[in-house]
N, C-alpha and C positions, 0 to 999 in steps of 0.2 A: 489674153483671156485666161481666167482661170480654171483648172483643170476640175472637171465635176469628179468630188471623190466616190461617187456611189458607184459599186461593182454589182449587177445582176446578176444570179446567181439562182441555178435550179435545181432539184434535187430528183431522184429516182426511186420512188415510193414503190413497193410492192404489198398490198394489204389483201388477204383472204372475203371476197364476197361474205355479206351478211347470212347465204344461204349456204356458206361452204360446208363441207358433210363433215371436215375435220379441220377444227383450230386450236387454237393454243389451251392445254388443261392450266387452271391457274394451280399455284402450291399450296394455298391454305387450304387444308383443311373445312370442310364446311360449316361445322361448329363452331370454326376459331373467325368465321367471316363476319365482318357487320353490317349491315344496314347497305346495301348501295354498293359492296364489294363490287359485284359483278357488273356492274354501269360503269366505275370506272378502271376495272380493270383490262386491260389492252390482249384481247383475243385473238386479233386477227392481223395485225401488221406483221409481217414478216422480214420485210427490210424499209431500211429509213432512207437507203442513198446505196448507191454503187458508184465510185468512182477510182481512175487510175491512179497509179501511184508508182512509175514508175513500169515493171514489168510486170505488175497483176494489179485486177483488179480488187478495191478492197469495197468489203459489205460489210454495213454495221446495221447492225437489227436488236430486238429485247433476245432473250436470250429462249433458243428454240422449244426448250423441254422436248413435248412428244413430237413435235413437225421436224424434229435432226432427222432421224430416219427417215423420213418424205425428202427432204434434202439432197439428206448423204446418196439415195438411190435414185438419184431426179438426174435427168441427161444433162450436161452445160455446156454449150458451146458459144465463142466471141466470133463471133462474125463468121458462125458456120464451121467453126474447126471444133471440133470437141474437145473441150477441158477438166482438171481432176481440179475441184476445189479442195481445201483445207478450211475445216467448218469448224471453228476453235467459241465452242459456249464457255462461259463462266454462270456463275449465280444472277447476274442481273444485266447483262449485255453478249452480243455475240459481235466478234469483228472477227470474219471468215477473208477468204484470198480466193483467186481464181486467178493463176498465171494466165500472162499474156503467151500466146502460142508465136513461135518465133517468124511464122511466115504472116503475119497479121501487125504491120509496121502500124497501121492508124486506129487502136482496135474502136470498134462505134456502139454495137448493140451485143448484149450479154443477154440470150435467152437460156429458159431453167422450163423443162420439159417434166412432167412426174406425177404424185399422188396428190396436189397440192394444185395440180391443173399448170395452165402451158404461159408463162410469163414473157413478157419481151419488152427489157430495161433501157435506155438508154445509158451509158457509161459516160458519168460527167469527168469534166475534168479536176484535179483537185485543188488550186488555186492557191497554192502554197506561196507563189510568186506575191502573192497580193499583200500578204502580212509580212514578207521576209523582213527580217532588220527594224521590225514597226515595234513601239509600244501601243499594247492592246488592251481593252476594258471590253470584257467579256463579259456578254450573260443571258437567261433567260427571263421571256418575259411577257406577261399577257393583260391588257384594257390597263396599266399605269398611261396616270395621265402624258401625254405631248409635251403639255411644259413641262412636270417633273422629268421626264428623258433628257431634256433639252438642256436644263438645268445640270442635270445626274452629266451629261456629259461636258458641260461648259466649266464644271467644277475639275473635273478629273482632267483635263487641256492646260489648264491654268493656272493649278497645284502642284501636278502629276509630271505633264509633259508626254501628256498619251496622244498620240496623232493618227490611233484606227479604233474603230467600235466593230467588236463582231456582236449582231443580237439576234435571237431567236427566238420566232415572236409566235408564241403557243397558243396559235388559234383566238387572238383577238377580237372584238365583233363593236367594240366601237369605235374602229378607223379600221386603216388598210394599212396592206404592209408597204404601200407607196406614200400612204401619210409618214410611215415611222420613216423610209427611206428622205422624204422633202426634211422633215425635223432635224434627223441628226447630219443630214448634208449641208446644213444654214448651220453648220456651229463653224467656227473659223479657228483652225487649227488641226480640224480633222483631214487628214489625207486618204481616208481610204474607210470606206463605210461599205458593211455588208449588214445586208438582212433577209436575215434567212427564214420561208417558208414554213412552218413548223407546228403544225397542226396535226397531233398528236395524243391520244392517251395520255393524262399523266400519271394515270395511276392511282390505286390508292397509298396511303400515307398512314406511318404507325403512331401518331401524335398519341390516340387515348389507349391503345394497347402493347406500343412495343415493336409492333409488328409490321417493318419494311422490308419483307422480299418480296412482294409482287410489286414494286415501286420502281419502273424501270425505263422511265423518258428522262428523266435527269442524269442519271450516269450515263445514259447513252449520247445525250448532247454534247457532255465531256470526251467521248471518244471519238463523236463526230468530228468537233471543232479541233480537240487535234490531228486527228488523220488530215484531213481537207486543205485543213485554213491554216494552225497555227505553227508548228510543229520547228518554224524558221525565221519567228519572230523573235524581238532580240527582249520582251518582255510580254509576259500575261497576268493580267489582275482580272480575278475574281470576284466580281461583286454586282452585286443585286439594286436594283432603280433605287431601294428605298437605304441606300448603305455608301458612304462618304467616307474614307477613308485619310486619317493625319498622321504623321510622323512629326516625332519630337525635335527633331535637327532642324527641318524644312529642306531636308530631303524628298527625294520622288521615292516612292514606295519600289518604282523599278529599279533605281542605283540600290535600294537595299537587297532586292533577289541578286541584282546583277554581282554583287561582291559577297554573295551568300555562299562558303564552302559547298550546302548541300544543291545549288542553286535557284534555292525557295524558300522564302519566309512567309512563315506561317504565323498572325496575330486575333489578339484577342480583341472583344468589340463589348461595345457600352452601347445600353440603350441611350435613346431622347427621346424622351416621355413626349405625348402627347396633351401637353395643355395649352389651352387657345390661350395664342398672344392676348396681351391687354387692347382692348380695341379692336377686338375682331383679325383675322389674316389679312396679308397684304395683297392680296388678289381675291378673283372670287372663289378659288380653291386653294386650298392648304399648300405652301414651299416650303423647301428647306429652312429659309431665311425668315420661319416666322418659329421656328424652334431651339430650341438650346439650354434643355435644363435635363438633368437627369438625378436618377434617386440611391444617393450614393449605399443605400441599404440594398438595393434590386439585385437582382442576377444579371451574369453577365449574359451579352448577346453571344453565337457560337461563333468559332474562330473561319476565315477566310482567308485566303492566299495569293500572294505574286509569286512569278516563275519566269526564269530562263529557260524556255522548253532546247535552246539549244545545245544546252550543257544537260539537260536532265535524264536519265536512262531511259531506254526505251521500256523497262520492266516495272515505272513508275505508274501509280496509278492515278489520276487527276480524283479527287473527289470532291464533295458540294466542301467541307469543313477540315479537307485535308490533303494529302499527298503519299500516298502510303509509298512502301515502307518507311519514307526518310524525315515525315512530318505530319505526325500526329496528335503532336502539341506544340503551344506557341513556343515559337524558338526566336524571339527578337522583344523586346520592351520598349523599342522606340518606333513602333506603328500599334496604332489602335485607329477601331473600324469605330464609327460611329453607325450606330442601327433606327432609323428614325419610325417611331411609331407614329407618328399623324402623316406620311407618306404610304398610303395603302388603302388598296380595293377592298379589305377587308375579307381578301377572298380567301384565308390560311381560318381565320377567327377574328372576332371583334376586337379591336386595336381603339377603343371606347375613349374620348377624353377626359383629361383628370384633374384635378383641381394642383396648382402650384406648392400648395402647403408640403412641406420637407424636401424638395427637390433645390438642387443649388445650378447654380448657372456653370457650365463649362465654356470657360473664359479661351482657352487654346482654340474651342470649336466658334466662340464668336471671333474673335478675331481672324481668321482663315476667312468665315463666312461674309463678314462684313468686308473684306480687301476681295469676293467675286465677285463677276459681270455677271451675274445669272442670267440673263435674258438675250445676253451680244451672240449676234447674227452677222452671217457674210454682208 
């Protein structure tokens, strides 16, 4: 019989009551704020997960501002022994430690005693074992359609040679995160499927002003998945439900991280316009397989990344369009992301249909698309 690749998986949330007396000051400025800042800006979460790693525990949260101090003076103890964390913020995430105390062999519950009132976490485990050695197609993601997922992963199996999906599904409300688990555990080829809880602030977003530092659930998914999950996986791509990824050799985009000096290649990406096929889509909702033309005038889409996280520094930083310090521009010619604008909730801005005139057919992206099984199930 064969083996169900779906892995459950729970997390250890810690959020400040809507009535708390003190949560997070946000950084803008109040004049510099727009419309709705404050709806979705993430006030009150404090941590995303606690889990072990070894001999501490590690916590990844948005990043404390004024609650470090409620922290840093807040009691901690694992299982009853009192411990000194190390509360390490940056500008848009915090990933703090709390050693494991050495007479505490099993550690289980992490309580946090202080100004911030009396928490008691469970300490997950971090499931590193789950991805070891696995090629990974990572990402965040909220109400895309079941089939484009199913699709999005049927593609990347069959191209790629990717045999895990880590996804983190931000608060969905038109399925469950046991629909996304059935969907991408019927694709054949996947060995090992997570999906992770992940209902969240996203934040707001500097699209019309410039202005992303209160924007801090996406970098933080990046530090989660790899503390937890990825960290000993023999590949990670990066890329989003509505984003297809080709190489010019008919390579796997992971043999090109895996022989990368830096061990990450970072490439550039083309839209695909959104014009309806001749004769309507080929289902009752828009697929990959009903697109393929882009506007060789247009801008390009931004750049996205494969990695070797087990060759990569620990001082690396994963981001949504990069790799700091070692890739921050495309560093490879023979991978390009395809960006498909009629795959979308429209939930970023209106991704509007367009009339065919001046756009030319991308012939490498039909031929790939036409040799998938988009729809093959166990």
């Amino acid at each position: 019989m064969e083996k169900d690749p779906v892995a459950h998986v729970r997390t250890s949330l810690w959020a400040l009551p809507e009535d708390a007396p003190v949560v997070r000051n946000p950084p803008r400025p109040i004049e510099l704020r727009e419309p709705g800042y404050m709806d979705r800006f993430d006030s009150r979460t404090v941590l995303y997960d606690a889990f072990l790693d070894d001999d501490r525990v590690v916590l990844v949260g948005p990043p404390p501002r004024n609650l470090k101090r409620h922290l840093r003076d807040s009691r901690w103890t694992i299982d009853g022994v009192e411990v000194d964390p190390t509360i390490f913020a940056r500008r848009k995430a915090m990933e703090s430690y709390a050693p494991v105390p050495p007479q505490v062999s099993a550690p289980s519950t992490l309580r946090i005693e202080g100004g911030l009132g009396d928490v008691e976490l469970t300490i997950q485990p971090s499931h590193l074992d789950l991805f070891a050695n696995r090629r990974v197609v990572f990402t965040l993601s909220k109400n895309n359609d079941l089939a484009w997922i199913r699709q999005w992963a049927n593609f990347y199996v069959q191209q790629h040679g990717a045999d895990a999906v880590l996804l983190y599904d931000n608060g969905s409300t038109e399925y469950t995160t046991e629909d996304l688990r059935l969907t991408l555990g019927s694709v054949p080829g996947l060995d090992t499927v997570v999906v992770v809880d992940w209902d969240h602030p996203y934040g707001p977003q500097g699209f019309d002003n410039g202005l992303w530092e209160s924007f801090y659930l996406q970098r933080n998914t990046m530090v989660h998945a790899r503390g937890r999950f990825l960290a000993r996986a023999q590949g990670v791509l990066n890329s989003d439900i509505d984003e297809l990824v080709l190489t010019s050799d008919g390579d796997s985009v992971f043999s090109h991280a895996e022989r990368s000096p830096e061990a990450v290649v970072l490439f550039g990406g083309r839209w695909i316009e959104n014009d309806v096929p001749e004769g309507g889509y080929s289902a009752d909702a828009p697929a990959f397989r009903d697109f393929g033309r882009f506007d060789p005038e247009g801008a390009d889409a931004y750049p996205k990344w494969c990695l070797d996280p087990r060759r990569l520094s620990d001082e690396a930083v994963w981001g949504t369009h990069g790799v700091h310090p070692m890739a921050n521009q495309p560093n490879t010619d023979a991978v390009l992301m395809r960006h498909f604008r009629g795959i979308s909730t429209h939930w970023k801005y209106e991704r509007n249909a367009r009339e065919s005139a001046g756009l030319v057919v991308d012939g490498d992206l039909r031929r790939v698309m036409d040799a998938i099984d988009w729809d093959r199930t166990r």
